[in-house]
C-alpha positions, 0 to 999 in steps of 0.5 A, a space after each residue: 500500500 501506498 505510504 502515505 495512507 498512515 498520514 490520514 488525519 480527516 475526522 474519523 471515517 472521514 465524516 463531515 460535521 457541522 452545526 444546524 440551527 433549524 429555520 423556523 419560518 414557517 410554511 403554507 402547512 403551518 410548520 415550521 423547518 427546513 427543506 425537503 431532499 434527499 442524499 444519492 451516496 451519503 447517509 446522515 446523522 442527527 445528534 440533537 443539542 438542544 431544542 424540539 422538532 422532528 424529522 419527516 421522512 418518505 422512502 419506498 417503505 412510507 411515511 414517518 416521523 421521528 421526534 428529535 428532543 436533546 440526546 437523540 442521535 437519529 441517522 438514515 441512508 441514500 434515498 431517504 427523503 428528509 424534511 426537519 420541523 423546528 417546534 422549539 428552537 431545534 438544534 443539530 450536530 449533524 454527521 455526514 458520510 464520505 467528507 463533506 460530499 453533500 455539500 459538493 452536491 450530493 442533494 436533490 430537493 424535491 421540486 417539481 418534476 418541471 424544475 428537475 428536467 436539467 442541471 440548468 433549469 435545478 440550478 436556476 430555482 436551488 442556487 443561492 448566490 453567495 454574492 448577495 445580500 443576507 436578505 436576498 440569500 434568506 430569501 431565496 433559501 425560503 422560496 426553494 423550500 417552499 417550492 420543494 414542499 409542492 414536490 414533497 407533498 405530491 411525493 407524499 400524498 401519491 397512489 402508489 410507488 411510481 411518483 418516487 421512483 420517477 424523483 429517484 430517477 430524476 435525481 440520478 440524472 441531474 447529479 450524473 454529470 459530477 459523479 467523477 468529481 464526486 468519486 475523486 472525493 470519497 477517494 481522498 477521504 472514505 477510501 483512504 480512511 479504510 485503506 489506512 485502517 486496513 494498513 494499520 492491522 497489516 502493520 500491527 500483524 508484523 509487529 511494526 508500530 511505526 505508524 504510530 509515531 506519526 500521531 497527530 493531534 487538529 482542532 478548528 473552529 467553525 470556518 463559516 457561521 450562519 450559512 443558508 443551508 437546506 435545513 437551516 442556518 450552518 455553521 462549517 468546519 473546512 477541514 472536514 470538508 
């Protein structure tokens, strides 16, 4: 194996971590939250700090809801659509696979099937432009939510599995073109944080702990505050990005 796999330093597994103030403006259903979507290839992890909420979710099992209070750790795999509802000031660590892929795209909200026809046509009514003002990103990220609700209450409310398995298709589509990008990504980070796992046990059964002299120790503060993300307000750490 390659030399540099002891070197690894990501966060363990290669994880993701950022902190989530849920919004809470509220919706035409009179809840209050975030936008709904789902991941292609990343599962994620809620660990709740603080507040009252819960999460929505809709797989090609049905429709759930999962209360989050402080202490709960809550985590779903790819193609689990979410939507996170903030009843009283909702707070999240959130965990997310393979180092920060989501937030290079690993996403699809739940538009209208009009506004998934292209990358073009999606980026139009999903982009957030980080030139503009606070007000205008803010608005922005409120109309985007509120256009995935239409989608998402149409997934929901839909007879029979067909309307979902035509968003999961749409979805693949749109994200197809970054799919090199994307497995470059988990390369530099998932893969080499097992093959370096894998290194090590083959090291430890020679009896060679060389590996271990090169220990290293990282903190960091968050490296942007506030960010208008799908659910919430973000808070992001770059290193684990």
């Amino acid at each position: 194996m390659s030399a540099v796999i002891p070197g690894f330093t990501g966060l363990p597994g290669a994880v993701a971590v950022s902190h989530l103030c849920v919004y809470d403006w509220p919706a035409v259903d009179g809840v209050r939250g975030g936008t709904p979507h789902l991941h292609l290839t990343c599962s994620e992890a809620y660990v709740v700090t603080g507040g009252r909420g819960s999460v929505q979710t809709l797989t090609t099992s049905g429709y759930e809801v999962t209360p989050l209070v402080p202490g709960t750790v809550a985590w779903f795999t790819p193609g689990t659509i979410h939507r996170l509802v903030n009843e009283d000031d909702l707070r999240i660590t959130v965990l997310m696979q393979n180092n920060g892929l989501p937030e290079a795209g690993d996403a699809v909200l739940t538009l209208p099937p009009e506004y998934l026809a292209d990358p073009e046509t999606y980026a139009v009514a999903t982009v957030i432009p980080a030139d503009a003002t606070e007000e205008e990103q803010a608005r922005v990220a409120r109309a985007r939510r509120d256009l995935a609700l239409e989608g998402y209450r149409a997934l929901r409310d839909a007879d029979g599995p067909e309307p979902l398995t035509a968003f999961h298709r749409a979805a693949a589509a749109l994200v197809r073109p970054r799919l090199a990008e994307w497995r470059e990504r988990w390369r530099r980070g998932a893969e080499a944080a097992a093959a370096a796992t894998g290194d090590q046990l083959d090291r430890l059964e020679r009896g060679d702990t060389s590996h271990l002299a090169d220990a290293v120790v990282r903190a960091e503060q968050p490296s942007a505050y506030g960010r208008f993300g799908m659910c919430g307000r973000l808070d992001v750490y770059k290193g684990t990005v």
